[in-house]
N, C-alpha and C positions, 0 to 999 in steps of 0.2 A: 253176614260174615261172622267168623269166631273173635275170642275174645281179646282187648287189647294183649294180654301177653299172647298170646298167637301169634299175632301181626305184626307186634315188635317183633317176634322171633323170624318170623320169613322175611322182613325187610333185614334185619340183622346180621342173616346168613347172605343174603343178596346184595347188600353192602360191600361185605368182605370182598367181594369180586367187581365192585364198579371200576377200580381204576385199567382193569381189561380191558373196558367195552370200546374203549378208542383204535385199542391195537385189531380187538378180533372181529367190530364191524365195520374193517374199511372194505374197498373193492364190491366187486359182483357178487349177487346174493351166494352165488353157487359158489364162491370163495369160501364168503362167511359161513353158510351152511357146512362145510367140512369142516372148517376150524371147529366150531360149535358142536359137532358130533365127536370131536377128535377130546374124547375124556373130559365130554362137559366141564369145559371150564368155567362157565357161569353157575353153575348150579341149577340148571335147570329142571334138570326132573326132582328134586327137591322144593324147588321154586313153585312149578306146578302142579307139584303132590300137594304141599300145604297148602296152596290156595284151594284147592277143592276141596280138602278138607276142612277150610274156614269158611266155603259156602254151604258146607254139610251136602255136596254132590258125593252121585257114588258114579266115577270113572276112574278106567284103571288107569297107575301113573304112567305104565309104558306109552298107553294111547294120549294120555296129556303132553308126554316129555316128545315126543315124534312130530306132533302138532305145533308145541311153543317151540320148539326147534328152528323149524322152518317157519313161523311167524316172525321171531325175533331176527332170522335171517334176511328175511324179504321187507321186511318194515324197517331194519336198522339199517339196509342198504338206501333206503329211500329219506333215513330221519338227520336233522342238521345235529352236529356234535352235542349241543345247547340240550338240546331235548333226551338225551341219551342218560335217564338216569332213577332212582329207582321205583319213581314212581311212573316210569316209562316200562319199566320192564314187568311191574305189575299189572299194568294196563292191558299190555300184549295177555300174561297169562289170564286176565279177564274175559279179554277178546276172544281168546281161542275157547272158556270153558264156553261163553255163551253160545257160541257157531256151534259147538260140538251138538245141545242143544238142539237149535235150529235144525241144522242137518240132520237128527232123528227123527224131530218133527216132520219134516219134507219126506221122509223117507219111510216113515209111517203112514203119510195119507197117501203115498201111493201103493202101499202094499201092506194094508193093516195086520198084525199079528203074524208078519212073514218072514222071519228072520233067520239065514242060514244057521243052521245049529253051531255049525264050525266058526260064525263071528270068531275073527282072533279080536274084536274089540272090545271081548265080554268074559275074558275067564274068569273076571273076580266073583261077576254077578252070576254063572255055575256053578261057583265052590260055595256061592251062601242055598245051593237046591234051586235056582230059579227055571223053570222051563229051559232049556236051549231056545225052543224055535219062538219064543218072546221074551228073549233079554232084551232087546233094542226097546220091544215097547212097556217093559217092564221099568226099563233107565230111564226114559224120556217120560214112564207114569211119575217114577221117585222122585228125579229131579225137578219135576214141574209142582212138585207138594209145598204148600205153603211150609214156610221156613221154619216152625213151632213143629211139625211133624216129620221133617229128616233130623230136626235138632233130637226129638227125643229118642229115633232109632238107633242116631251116632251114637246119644250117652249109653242107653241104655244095653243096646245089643252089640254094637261092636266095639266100646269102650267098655263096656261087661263094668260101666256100675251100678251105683244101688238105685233102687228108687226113690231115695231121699237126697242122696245128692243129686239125682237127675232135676226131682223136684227143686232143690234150692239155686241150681243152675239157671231155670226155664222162668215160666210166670202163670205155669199150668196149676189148676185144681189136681185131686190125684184120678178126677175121673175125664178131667180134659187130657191129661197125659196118656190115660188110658186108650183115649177115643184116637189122638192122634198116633198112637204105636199102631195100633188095628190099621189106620188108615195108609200106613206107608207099608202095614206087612200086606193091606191086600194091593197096594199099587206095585208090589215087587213079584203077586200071583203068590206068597209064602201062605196065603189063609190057607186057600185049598190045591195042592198040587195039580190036581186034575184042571183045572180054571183056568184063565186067562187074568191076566192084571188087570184089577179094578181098582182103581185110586178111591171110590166112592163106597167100598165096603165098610161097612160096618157091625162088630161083634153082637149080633142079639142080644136087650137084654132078659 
């Protein structure tokens, strides 16, 4: 995960809206699930945006907010008041980044490198240049990278900082930082366009 101010901040915001959860998880899930799409009142696609970005995943938030949605719907119909709180509703957005996970995985070793170009589950990972027909197995190579090598993607490329603060952030040498950017740009197929995602690439030297 990111760091304590991170995590204060997503429980902080997810706080603000605890004394809801009694009003909008009572009844049938299919209740709760409208209430809970009806102008996110919980904050959830903010909830599930930051959590994946404190586990340095790359999935897009729409596809996270749609998911914890209907988790927090179906699990809070079934949870005792007691339980309902925020380090419950953390858990749920846990739950669901891990499955999302999972489910790639499954859906990768049935159909290696096969993925509709149209995924609506992937626009973010198009607009960084990734293949269309292997974003699925381009997310399930990134996300599956040890946690030192989407950390330094996050800093580095899509936090556009320098390489010294990446470094003073991380516990990399500057040529371990090196080796793991290479390793998530070839897990995401960014080395070479023409290629397939290889998590196990590495820049010659």
């Amino acid at each position: 995960m990111g760091g304590t101010e991170e995590r204060t901040s997503t429980q902080e915001r997810a706080e603000d809206r605890l004394h809801l959860l009694p009003r909008l998880l009572r009844g049938e899930a299919s209740e709760i699930l409208t209430r809970l799409a009806d102008g996110d009142p919980l904050r959830l696609y903010e909830l599930g945006s930051r959590r994946a970005r404190e586990a340095f995943l790359l999935f897009d938030a729409d596809r996270i907010f749609e998911r914890l949605t209907a988790r927090v719907a179906y699990a809070g119909a079934e949870a005792e008041p007691p339980a309902l709180g925020i380090a419950w509703l953390l858990s749920q957005a846990d739950h669901v980044l891990e499955r999302m996970i999972d489910e790639e995985r499954e859906e990768e070793r049935k159909a290696p490198f096969d993925c509709d170009p149209e995924d609506r589950r992937y626009p973010f990972l198009r607009s960084l240049w990734v293949d269309p027909r292997y974003t699925r197995a381009a997310s399930l190579a990134f996300n599956t990278l040890r946690l030192s090598a989407r950390q330094g993607f996050f800093w580095l490329f899509l936090e556009q900082r320098s390489v010294d603060e990446t470094l003073a952030l991380g516990t990399w040498s500057k040529d371990e930082l090196m080796r793991d950017c290479w390793r998530a740009i070839g897990a995401l197929g960014l080395h070479d366009l023409s290629r397939r995602p290889d998590p196990e690439w590495q820049l010659e030297p």
